[in-house]
C-alpha positions in Angstrom: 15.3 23.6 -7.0 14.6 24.8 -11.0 14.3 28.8 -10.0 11.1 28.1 -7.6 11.1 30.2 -4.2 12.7 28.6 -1.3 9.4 28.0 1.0 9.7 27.7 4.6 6.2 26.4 7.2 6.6 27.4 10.6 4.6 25.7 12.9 4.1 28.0 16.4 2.8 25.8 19.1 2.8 27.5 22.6 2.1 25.3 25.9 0.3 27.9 28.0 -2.7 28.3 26.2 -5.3 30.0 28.8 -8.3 27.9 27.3 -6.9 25.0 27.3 -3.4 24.1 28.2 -0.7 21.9 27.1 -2.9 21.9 23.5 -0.2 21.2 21.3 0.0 17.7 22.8 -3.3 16.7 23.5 -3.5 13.1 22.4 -5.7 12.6 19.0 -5.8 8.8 17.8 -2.6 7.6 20.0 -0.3 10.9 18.6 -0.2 15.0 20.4 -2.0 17.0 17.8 1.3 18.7 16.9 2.3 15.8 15.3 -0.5 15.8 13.1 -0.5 18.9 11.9 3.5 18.6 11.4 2.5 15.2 9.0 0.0 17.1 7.0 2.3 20.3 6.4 5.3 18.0 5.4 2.9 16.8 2.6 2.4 20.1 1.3 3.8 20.1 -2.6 4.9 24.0 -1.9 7.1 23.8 1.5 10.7 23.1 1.3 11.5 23.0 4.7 8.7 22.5 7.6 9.9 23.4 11.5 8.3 23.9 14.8 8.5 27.0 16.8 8.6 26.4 20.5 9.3 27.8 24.0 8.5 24.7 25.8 10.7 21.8 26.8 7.6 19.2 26.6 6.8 20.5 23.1 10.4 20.3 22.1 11.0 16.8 22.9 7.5 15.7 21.5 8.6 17.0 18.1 11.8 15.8 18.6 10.5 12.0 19.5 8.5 11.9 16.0 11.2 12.8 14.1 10.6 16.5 13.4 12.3 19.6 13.2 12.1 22.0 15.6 13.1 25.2 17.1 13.2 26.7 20.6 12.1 30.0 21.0 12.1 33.1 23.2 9.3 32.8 26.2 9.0 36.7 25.3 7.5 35.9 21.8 3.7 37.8 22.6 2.4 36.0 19.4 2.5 33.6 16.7 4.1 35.9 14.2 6.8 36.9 16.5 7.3 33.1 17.6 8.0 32.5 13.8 9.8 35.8 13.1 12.2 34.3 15.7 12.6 30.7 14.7 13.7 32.4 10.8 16.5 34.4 12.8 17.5 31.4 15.1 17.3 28.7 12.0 19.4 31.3 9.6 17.0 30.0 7.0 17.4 32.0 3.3 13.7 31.6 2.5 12.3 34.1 0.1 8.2 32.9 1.9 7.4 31.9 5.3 4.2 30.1 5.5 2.7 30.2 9.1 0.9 27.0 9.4 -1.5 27.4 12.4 -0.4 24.6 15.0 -3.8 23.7 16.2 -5.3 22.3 12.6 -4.3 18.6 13.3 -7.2 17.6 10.2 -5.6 21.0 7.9 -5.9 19.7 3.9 -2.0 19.9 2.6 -3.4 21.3 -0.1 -4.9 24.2 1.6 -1.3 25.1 2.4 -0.2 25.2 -1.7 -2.9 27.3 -2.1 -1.8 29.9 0.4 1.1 29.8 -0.8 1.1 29.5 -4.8 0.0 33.1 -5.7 3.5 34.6 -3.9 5.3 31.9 -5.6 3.1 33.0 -9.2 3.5 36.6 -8.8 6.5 38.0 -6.9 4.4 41.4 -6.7 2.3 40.0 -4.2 3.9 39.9 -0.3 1.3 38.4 1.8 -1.2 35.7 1.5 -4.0 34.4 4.3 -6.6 31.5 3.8 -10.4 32.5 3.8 -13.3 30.4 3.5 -16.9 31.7 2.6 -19.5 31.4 5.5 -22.6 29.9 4.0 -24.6 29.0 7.5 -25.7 32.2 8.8 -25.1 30.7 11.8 -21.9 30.5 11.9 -21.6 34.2 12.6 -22.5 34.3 15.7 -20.1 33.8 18.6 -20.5 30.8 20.5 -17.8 31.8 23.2 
């Protein structure tokens, strides 16, 4: 691996979401969206290793059906974070980054992931990274929920 930090994504994808459940499968184009955003985080050119963290059954096999890697979780996980701070313990994984690739992002740009990711790879000083994008419709301020 020529001296380059191990990289891990973990993918959290929860069943129960109250605003719209069973999300992570939800059929996009003939595939569940987990499966899509799976494809584009494999295609990242920063991850070594790309898993989904689960505590549902349905979930589990769906990954498990298009060939990906996955991980079931703890039902007590209260968030993403602590979905994926469990799938590292349970996977035994020696990554020196975790990348938490957001599991409802089925049209996320690979590339968007190496550039989370590339300043802790460039600068070992620096021990936490998130993705930001500048508002330019004033609009999109206010809360349409």
């Amino acid at each position: 691996m020529s001296g380059r930090a191990r990289v891990l994504g973990v993918i959290p994808s929860r069943y129960g979401s109250s605003r719209l459940p069973g999300k992570p499968l939800a059929d996009i184009l003939g595939k569940p969206m987990i499966q899509h955003v799976y494809e584009r985080a494999v295609r990242s050119a920063v991850l070594d290793r790309v898993v989904v963290a689960t505590d549902d059954e349905r979930i589990f096999a769906a990954v498990r059906a298009f060939g990906g890697e996955v991980v079931m979780t703890p039902e007590s996980c209260a968030s993403g974070t602590d979905r994926i701070a469990a799938a590292v313990d349970l996977l035994g994984d020696e990554a020196e980054i975790v990348a938490n690739v957001q599991g409802d992002e089925p049209l996320l740009d690979p590339a968007v992931i190496d550039e989370l990711v590339r300043p802790l790879l460039d600068d070992p000083t620096v021990q936490m990274a998130t993705v930001v994008r500048r508002l330019t419709d004033p609009g999109e301020l206010v809360s349409r929920g």
